[in-house]
py3Dmol code that shows the C-alpha trace and the ligand (Angstrom):
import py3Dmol

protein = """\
ATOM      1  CA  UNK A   1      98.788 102.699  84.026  1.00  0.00           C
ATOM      2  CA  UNK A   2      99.488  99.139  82.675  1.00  0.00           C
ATOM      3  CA  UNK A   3     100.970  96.996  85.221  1.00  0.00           C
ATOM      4  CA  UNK A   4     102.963  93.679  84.873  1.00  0.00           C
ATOM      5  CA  UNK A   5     101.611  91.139  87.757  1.00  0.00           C
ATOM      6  CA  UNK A   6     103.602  88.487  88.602  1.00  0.00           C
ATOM      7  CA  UNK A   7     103.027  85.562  91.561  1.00  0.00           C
ATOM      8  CA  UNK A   8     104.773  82.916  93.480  1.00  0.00           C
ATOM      9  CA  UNK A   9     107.979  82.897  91.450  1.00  0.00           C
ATOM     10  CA  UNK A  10     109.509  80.064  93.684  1.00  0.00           C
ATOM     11  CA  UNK A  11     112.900  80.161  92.710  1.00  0.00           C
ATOM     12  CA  UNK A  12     112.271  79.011  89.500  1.00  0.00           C
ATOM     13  CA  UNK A  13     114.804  81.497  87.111  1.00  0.00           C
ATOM     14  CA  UNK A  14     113.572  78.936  84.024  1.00  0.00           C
ATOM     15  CA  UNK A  15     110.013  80.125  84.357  1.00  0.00           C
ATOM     16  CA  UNK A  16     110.518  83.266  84.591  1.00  0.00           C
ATOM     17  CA  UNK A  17     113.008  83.719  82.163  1.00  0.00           C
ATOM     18  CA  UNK A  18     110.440  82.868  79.871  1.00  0.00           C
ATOM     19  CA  UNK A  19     108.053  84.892  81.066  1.00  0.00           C
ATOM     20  CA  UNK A  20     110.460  87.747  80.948  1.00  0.00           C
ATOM     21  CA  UNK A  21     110.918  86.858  77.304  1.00  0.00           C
ATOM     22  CA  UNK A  22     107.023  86.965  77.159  1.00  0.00           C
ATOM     23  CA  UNK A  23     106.737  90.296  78.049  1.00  0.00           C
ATOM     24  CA  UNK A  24     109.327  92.227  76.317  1.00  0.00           C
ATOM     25  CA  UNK A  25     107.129  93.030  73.488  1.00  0.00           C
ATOM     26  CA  UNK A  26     104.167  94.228  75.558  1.00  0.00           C
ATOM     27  CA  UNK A  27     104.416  97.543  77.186  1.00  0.00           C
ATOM     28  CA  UNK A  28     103.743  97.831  81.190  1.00  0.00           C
ATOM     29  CA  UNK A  29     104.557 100.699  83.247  1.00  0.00           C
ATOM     30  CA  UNK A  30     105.124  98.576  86.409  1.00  0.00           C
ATOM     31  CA  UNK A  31     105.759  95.233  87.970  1.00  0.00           C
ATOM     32  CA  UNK A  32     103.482  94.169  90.845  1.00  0.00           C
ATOM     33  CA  UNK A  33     104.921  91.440  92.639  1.00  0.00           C
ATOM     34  CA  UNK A  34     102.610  89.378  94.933  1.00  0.00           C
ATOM     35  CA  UNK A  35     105.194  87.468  96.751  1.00  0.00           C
ATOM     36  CA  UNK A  36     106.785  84.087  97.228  1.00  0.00           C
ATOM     37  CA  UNK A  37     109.839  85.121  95.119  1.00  0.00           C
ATOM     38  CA  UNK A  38     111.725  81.596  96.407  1.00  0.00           C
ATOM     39  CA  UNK A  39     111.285  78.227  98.415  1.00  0.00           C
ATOM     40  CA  UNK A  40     110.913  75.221  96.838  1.00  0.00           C
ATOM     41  CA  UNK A  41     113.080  76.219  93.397  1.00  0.00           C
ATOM     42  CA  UNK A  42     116.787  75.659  92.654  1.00  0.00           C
ATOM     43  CA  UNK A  43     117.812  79.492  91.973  1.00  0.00           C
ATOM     44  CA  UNK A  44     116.289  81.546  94.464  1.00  0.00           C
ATOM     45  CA  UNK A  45     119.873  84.339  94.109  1.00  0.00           C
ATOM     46  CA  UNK A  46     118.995  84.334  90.460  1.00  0.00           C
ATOM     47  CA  UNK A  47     115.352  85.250  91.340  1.00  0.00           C
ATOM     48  CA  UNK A  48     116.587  87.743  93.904  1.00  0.00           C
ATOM     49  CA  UNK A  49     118.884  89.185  91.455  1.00  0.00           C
ATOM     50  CA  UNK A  50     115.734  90.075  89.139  1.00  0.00           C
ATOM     51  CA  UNK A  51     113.789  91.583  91.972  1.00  0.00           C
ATOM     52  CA  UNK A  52     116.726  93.797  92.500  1.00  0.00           C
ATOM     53  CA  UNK A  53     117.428  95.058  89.358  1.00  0.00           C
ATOM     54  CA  UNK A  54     113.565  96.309  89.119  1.00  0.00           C
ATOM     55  CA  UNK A  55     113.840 100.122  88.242  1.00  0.00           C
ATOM     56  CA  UNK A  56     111.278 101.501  89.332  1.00  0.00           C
ATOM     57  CA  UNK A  57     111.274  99.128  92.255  1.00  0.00           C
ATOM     58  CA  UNK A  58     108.215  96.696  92.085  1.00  0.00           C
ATOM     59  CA  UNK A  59     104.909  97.334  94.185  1.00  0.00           C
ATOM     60  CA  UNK A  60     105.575  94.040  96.527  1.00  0.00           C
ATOM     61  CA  UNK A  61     104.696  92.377  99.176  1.00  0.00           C
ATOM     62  CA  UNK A  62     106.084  89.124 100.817  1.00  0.00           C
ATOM     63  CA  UNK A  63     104.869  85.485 100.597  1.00  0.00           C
ATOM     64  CA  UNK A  64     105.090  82.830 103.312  1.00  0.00           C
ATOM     65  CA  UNK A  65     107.859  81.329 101.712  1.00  0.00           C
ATOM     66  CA  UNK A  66     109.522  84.900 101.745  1.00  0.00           C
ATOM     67  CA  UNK A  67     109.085  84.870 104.884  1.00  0.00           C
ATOM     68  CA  UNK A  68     110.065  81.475 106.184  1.00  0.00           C
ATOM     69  CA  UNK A  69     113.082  81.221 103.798  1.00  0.00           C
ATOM     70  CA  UNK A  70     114.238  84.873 104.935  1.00  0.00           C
ATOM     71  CA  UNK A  71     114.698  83.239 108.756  1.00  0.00           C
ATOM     72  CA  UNK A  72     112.090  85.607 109.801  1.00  0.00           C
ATOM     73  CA  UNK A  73     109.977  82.545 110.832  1.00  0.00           C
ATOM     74  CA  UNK A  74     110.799  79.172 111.674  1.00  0.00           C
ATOM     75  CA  UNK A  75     109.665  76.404 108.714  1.00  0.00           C
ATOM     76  CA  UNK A  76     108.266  73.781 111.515  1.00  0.00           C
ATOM     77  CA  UNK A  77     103.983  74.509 110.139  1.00  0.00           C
ATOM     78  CA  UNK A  78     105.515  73.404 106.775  1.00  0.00           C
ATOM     79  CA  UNK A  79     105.169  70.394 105.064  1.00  0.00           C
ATOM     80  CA  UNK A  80     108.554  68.148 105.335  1.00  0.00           C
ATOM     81  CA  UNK A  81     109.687  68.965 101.411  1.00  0.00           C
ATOM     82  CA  UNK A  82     108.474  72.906 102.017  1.00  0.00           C
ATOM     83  CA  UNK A  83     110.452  72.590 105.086  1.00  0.00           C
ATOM     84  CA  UNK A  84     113.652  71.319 103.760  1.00  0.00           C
ATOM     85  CA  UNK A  85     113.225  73.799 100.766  1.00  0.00           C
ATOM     86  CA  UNK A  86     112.830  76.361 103.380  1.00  0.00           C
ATOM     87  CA  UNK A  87     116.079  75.760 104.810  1.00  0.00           C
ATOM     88  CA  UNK A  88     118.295  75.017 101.742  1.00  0.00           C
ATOM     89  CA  UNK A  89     116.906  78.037 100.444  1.00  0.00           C
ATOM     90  CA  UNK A  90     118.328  79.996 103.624  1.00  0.00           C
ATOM     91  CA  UNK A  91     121.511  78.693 103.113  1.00  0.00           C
ATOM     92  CA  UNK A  92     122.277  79.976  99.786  1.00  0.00           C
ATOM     93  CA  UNK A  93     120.779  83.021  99.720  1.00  0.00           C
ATOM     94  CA  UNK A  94     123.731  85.900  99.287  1.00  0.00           C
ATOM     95  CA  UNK A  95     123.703  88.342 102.420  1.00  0.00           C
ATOM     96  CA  UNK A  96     122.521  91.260  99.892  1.00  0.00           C
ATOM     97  CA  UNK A  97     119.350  89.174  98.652  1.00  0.00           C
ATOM     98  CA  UNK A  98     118.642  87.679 102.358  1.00  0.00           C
ATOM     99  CA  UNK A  99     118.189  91.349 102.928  1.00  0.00           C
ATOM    100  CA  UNK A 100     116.162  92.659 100.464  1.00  0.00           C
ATOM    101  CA  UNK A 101     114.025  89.010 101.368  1.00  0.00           C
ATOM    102  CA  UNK A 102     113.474  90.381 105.077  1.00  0.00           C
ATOM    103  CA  UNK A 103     113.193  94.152 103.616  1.00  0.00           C
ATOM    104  CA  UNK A 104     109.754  92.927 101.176  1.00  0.00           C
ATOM    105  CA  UNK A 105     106.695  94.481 102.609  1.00  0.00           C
ATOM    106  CA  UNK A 106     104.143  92.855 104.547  1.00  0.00           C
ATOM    107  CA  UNK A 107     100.669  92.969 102.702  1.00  0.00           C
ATOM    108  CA  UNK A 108      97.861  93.746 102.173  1.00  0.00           C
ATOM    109  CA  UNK A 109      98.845  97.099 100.153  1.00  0.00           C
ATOM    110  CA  UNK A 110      96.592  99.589  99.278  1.00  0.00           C
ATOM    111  CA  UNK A 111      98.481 100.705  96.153  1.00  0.00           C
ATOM    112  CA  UNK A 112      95.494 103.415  94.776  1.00  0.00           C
ATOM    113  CA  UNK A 113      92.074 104.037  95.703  1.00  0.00           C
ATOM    114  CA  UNK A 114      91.341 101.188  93.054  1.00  0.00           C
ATOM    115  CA  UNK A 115      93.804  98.426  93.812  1.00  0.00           C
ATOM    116  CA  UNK A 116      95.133  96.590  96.011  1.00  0.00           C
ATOM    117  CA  UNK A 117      97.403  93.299  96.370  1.00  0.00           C
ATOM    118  CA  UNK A 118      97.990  90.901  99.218  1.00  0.00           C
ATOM    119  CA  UNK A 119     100.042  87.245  98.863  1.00  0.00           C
ATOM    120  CA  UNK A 120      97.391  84.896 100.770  1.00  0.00           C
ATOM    121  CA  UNK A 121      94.108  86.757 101.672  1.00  0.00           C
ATOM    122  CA  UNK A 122      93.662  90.476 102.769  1.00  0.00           C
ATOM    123  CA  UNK A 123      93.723  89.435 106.626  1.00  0.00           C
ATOM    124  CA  UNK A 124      96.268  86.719 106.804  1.00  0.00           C
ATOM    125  CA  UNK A 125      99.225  86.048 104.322  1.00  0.00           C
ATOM    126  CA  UNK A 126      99.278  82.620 105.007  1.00  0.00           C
ATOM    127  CA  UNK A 127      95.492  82.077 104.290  1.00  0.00           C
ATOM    128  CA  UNK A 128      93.783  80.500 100.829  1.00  0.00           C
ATOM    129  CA  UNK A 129      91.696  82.452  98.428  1.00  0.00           C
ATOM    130  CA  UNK A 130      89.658  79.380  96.997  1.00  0.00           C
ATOM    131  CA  UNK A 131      85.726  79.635  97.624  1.00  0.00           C
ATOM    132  CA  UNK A 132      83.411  82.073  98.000  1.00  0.00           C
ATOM    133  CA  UNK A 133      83.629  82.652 101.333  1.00  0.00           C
ATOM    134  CA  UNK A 134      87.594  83.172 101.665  1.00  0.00           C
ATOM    135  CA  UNK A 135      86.372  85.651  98.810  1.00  0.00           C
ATOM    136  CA  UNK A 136      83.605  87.553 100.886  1.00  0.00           C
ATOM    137  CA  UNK A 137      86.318  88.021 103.376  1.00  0.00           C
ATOM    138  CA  UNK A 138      88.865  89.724 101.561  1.00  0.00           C
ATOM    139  CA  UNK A 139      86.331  91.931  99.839  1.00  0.00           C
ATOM    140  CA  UNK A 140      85.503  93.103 103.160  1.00  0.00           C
ATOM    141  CA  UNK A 141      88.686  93.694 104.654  1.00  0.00           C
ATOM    142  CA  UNK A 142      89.751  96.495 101.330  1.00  0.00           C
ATOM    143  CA  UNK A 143      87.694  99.061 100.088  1.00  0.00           C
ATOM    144  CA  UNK A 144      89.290  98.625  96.360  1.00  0.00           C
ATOM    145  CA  UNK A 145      87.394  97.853  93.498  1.00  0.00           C
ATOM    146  CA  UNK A 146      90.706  95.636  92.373  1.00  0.00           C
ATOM    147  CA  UNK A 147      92.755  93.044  94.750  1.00  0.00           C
ATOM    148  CA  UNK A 148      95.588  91.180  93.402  1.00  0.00           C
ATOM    149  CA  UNK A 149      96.461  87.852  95.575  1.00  0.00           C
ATOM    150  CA  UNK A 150      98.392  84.909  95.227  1.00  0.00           C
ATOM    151  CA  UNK A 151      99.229  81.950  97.147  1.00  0.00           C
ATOM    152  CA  UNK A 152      97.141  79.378  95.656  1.00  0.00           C
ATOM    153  CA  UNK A 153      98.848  78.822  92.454  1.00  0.00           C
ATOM    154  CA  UNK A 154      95.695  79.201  90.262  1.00  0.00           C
ATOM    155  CA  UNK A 155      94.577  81.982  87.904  1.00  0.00           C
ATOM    156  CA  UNK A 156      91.379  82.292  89.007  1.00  0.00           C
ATOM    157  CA  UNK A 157      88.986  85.634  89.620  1.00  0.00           C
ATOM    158  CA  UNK A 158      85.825  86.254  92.012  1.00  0.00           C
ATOM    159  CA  UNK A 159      83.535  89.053  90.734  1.00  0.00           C
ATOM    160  CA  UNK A 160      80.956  90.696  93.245  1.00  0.00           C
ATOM    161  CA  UNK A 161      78.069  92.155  91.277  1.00  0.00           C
ATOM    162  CA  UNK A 162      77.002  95.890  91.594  1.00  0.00           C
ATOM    163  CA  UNK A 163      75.451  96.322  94.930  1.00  0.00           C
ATOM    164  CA  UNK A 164      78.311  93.846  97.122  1.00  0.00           C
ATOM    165  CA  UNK A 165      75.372  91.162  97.383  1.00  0.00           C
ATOM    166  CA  UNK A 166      77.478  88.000  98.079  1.00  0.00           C
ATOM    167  CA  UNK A 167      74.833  85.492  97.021  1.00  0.00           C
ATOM    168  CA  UNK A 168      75.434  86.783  93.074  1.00  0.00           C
ATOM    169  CA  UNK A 169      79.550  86.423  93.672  1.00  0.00           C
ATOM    170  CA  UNK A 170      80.851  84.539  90.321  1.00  0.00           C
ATOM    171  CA  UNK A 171      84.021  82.460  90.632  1.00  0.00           C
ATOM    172  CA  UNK A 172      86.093  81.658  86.956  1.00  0.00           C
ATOM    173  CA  UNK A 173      88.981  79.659  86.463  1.00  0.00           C
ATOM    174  CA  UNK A 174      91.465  81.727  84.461  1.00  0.00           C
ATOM    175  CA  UNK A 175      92.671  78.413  81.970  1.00  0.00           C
ATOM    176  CA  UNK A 176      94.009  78.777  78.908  1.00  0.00           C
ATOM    177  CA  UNK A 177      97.111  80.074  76.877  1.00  0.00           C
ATOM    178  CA  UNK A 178      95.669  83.733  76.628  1.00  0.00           C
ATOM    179  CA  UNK A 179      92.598  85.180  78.158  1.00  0.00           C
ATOM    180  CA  UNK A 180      91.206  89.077  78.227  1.00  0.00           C
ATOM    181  CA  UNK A 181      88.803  89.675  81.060  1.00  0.00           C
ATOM    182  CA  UNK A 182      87.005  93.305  81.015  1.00  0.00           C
ATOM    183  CA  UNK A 183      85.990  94.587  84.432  1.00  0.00           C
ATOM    184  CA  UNK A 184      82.288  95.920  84.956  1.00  0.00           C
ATOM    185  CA  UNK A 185      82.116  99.073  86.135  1.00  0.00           C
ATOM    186  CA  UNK A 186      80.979  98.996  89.734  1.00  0.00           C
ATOM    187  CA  UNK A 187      81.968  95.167  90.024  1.00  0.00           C
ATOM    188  CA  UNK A 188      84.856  94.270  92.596  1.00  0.00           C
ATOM    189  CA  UNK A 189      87.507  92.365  91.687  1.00  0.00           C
ATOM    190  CA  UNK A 190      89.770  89.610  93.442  1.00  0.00           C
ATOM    191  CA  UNK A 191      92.528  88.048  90.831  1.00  0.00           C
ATOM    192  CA  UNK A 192      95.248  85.603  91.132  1.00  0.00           C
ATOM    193  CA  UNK A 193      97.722  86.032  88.432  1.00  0.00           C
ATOM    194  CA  UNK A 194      98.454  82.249  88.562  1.00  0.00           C
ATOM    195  CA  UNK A 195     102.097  81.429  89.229  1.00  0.00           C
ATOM    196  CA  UNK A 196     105.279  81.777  87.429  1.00  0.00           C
ATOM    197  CA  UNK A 197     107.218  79.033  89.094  1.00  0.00           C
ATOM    198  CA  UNK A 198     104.917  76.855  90.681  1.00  0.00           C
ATOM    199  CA  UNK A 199     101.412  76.457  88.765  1.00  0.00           C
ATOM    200  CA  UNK A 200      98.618  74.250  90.593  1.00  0.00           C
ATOM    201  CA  UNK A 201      96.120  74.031  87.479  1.00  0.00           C
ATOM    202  CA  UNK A 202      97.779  71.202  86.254  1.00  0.00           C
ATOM    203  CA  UNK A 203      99.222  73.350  83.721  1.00  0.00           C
ATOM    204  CA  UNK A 204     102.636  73.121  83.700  1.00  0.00           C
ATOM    205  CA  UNK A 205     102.988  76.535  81.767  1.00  0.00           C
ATOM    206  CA  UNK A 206     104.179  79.548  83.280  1.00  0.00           C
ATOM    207  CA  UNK A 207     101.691  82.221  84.395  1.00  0.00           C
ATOM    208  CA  UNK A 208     101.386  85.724  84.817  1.00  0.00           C
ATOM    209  CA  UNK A 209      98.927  88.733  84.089  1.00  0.00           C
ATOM    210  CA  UNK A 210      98.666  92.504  82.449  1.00  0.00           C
ATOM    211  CA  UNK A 211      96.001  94.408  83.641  1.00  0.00           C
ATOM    212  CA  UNK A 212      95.189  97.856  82.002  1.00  0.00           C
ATOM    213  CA  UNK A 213      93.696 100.024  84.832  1.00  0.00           C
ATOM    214  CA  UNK A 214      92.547 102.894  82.136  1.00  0.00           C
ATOM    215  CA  UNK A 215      91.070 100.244  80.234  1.00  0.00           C
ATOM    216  CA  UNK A 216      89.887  97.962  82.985  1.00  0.00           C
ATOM    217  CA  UNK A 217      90.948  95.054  80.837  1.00  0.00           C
ATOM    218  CA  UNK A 218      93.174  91.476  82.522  1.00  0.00           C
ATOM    219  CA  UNK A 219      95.606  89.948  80.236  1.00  0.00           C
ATOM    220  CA  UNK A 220      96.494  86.382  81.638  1.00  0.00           C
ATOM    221  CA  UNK A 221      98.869  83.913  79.479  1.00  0.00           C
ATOM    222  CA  UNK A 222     100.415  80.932  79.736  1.00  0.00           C
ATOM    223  CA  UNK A 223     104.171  80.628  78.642  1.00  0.00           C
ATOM    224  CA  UNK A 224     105.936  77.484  77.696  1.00  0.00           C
ATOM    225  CA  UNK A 225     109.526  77.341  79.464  1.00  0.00           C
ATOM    226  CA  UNK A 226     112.204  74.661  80.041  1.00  0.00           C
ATOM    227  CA  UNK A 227     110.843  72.623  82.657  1.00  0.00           C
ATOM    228  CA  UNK A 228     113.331  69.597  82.703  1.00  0.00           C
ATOM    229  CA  UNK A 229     116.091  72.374  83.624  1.00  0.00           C
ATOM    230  CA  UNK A 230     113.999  73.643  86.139  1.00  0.00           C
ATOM    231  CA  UNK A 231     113.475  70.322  87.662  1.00  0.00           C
ATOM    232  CA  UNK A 232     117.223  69.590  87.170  1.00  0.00           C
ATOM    233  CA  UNK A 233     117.749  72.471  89.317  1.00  0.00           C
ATOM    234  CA  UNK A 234     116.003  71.008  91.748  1.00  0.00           C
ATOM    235  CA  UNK A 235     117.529  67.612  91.848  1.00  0.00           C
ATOM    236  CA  UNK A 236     120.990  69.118  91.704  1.00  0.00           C
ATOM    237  CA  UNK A 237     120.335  70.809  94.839  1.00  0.00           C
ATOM    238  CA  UNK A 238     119.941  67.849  96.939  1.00  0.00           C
ATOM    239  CA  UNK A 239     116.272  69.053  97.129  1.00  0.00           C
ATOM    240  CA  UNK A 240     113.141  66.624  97.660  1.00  0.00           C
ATOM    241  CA  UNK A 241     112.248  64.832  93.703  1.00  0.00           C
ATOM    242  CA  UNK A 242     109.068  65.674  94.307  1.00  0.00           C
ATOM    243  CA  UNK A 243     109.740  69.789  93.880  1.00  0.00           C
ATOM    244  CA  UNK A 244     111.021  68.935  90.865  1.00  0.00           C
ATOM    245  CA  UNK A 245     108.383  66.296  89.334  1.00  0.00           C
ATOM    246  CA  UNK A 246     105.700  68.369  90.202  1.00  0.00           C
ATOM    247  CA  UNK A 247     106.818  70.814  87.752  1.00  0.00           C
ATOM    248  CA  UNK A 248     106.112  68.424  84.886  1.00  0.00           C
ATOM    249  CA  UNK A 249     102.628  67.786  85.159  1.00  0.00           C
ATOM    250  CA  UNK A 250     101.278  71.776  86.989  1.00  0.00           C
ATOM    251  CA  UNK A 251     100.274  70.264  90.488  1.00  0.00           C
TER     252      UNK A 251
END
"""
ligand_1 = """\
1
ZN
Zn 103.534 80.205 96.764
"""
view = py3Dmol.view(width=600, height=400)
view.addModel(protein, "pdb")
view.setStyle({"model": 0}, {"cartoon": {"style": "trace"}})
view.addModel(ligand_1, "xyz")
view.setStyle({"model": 1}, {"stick": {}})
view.zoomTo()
view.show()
């Protein structure tokens, strides 16, 4: 099975137009969505739209931003431009998207006996995958070999050795227009994808991920899209600069 993993879309349709673009040469048997498909972009019914017309329907769960921007929560723990993102975003959703929004899965997912996906950590949605220790967690709370998450915005990968000793667990930034990783047998696995709409590596490029689970073998790349649009979006909306700006520079 070849899977197409995709992150923290964020209502940006520019981003991943492109990265739709991206893939349509590569082959991928199904989409694995890992949540945050709006808040803080310009089109979140044009992102909705795409989740939607997924056939099969993607392996998903839900973001925080899903979440918040859904009304199933209330945006006061976000910051003030999350906030008002949160609540634009609310108010534009069509009723048929707002549902499918609330309908998206809570994670973590145990999808095979291999892999798994969660948006934030595998115990809490809203928590960061960033050292070691957030790592450690996780690989304790799933039994698979293979955990997708998202939330932070930065293709990055922990690797626990043969044996689960945390003291050997490796950490890798994921940089770069196109990267292969090949799994160890017997290693465990927790990947971020990076993010379509939002990236945090200050790289501005959209990214996303194929992983080959016969092969054991990541694909991550970086895709160039129309980022002034994006950001025009954004502005347009009546939404905080800032949404926009950060787009430009990745942060
Ligand atoms: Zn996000």
């Amino acid at each position: 099975m070849r899977y197409l993993i995709l992150s923290d879309v964020h209502g940006n349709w520019e981003a991943l137009h492109a990265v739709l673009a991206h893939v349509r040469r590569k082959r991928f048997d199904r989409v694995i969505f890992l949540g945050d498909a709006v808040g803080y972009g310009g089109s979140p019914n044009q992102v909705m739209g795409w989740l939607r017309s997924l056939e099969p329907e993607p392996l998903a769960v839900r973001g925080n931003h899903d979440r918040v921007c859904g009304g199933l929560d209330s945006p006061e723990y976000f910051n003030r431009f999350a906030r008002e993102a949160a609540i634009w975003t609310l108010g534009q959703l069509e009723p048929h998207h707002l549902e499918l929004l609330r309908a998206l899965p809570v994670g973590p997912r145990e999808l095979t006996d291999r892999i798994a996906i969660c948006h934030g950590s595998a115990i809490d949605e809203d928590a960061y995958i960033f050292s070691a220790f957030d790592a450690t967690l996780s690989f304790g709370a799933l039994p698979q070999p293979v955990i997708f998450f998202g939330h932070t915005h930065v293709p990055s990968l922990f690797e626990l050795g043969a044996g689960g000793d945390s003291s050997a667990l490796g950490v890798r930034l994921l940089s770069g227009r196109r990267v292969t990783v090949k799994l160890e047998p017997g290693h465990r696995y927790l990947i971020n994808p990076g993010s379509v709409g939002q990236p945090r590596d200050r790289d501005p490029r959209a990214s996303y991920a194929i992983f080959d689970d016969e092969l054991s073998r990541l694909h991550l790349y970086r895709v160039d899209y129309r980022v002034s649009l994006a950001r025009q979006r954004i502005l347009q909306a009546g939404l905080p600069a800032v949404l926009g700006d950060r787009l430009l520079y990745g942060v």
